[in-house]
Backbone bond lengths (Angstrom), bond angles and torsions (degrees), N, CA, C in turn:
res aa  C-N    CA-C-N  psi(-1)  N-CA   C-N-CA  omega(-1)  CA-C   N-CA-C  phi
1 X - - - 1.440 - - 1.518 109.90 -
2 X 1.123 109.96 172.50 1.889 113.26 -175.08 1.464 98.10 -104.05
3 X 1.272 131.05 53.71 1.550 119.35 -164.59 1.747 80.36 -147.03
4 X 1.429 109.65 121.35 1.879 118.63 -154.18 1.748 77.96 -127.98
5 X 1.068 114.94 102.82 1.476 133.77 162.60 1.535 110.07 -36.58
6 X 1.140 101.62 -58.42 1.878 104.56 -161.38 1.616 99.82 -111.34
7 X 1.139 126.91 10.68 1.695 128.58 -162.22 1.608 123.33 107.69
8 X 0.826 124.85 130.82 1.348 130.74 178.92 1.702 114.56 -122.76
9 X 1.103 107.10 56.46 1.942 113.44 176.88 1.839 83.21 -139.05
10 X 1.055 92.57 158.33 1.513 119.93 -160.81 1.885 85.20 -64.96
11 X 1.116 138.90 -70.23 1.504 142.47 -169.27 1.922 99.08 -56.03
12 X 0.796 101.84 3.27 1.788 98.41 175.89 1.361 101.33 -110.01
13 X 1.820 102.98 -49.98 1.791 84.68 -162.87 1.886 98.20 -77.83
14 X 1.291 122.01 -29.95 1.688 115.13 159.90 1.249 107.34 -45.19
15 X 1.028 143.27 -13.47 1.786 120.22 169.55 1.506 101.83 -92.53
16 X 1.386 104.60 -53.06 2.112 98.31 174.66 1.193 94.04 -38.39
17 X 1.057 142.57 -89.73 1.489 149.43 -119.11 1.494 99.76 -71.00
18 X 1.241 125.41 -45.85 1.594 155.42 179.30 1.256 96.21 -44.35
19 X 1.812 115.90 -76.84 1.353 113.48 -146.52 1.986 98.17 -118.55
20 X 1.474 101.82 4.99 1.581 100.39 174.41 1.600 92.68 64.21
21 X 1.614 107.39 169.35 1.194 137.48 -175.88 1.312 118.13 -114.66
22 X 2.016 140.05 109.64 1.165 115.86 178.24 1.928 129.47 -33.88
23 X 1.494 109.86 136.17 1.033 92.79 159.79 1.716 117.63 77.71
24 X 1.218 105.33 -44.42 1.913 104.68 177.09 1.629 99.99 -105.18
25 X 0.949 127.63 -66.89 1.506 125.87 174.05 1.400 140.30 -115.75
26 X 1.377 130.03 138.21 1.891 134.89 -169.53 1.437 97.66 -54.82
27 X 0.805 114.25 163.86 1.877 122.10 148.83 1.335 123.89 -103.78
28 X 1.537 100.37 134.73 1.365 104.46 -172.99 1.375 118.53 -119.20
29 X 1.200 123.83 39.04 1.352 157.41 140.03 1.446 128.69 -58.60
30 X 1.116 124.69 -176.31 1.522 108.82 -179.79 1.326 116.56 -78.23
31 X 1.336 113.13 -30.40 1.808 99.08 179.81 1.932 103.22 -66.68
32 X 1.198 131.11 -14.22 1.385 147.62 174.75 1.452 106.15 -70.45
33 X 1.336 115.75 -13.36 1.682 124.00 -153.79 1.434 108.06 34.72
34 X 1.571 123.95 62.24 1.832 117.80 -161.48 1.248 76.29 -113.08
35 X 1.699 96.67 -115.06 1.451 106.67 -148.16 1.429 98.89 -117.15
36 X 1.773 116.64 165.23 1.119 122.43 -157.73 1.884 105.49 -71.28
37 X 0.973 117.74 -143.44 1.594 118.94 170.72 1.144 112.81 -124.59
38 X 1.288 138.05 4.99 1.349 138.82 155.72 1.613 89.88 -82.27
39 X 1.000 131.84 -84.12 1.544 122.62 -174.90 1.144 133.56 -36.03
40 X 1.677 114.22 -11.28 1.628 131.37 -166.88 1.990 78.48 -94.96
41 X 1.237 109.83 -53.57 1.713 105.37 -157.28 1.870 86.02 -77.03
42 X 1.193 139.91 -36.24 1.536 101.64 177.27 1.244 135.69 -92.24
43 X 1.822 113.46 10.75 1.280 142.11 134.55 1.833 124.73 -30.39
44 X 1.934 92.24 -74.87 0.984 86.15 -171.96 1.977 104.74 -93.73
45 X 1.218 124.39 33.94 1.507 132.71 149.45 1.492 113.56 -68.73
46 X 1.876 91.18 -61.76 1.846 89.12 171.80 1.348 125.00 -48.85
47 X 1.555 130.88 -35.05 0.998 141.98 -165.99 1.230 100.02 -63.50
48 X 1.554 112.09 -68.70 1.343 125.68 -174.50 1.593 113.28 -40.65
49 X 1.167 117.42 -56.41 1.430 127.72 -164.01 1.801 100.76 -64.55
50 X 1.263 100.30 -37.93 1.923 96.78 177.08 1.178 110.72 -81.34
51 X 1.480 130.67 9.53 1.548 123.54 150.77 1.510 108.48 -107.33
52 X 1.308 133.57 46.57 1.038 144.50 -160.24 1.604 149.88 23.97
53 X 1.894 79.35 41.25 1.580 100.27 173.85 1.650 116.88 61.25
54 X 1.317 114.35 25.09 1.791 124.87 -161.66 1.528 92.70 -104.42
């Protein structure tokens, strides 16, 4: 659906992805020891663009 819970612009879903969500999702950011933040923002680009970049 087109209905983005926590934000759907590229600087929103980079903070989900960044700092995770209590309880629903890890973080995969550095406190996650994941991925760097260039990789978090062309992560959550892809993301963005497969809900039709809106």
């Amino acid at each position: 659906d087109r209905i983005w819970l926590y934000g759907g612009d590229v600087a929103s879903l980079t903070e989900t992805l960044m700092n995770g969500r209590f309880g629903i999702m890890p973080a995969w950011g550095a406190a996650g020891n994941g991925l760097s933040e260039a990789q978090l923002r062309q992560v959550a680009a892809y993301v963005h663009q497969l809900g039709g970049g809106e």
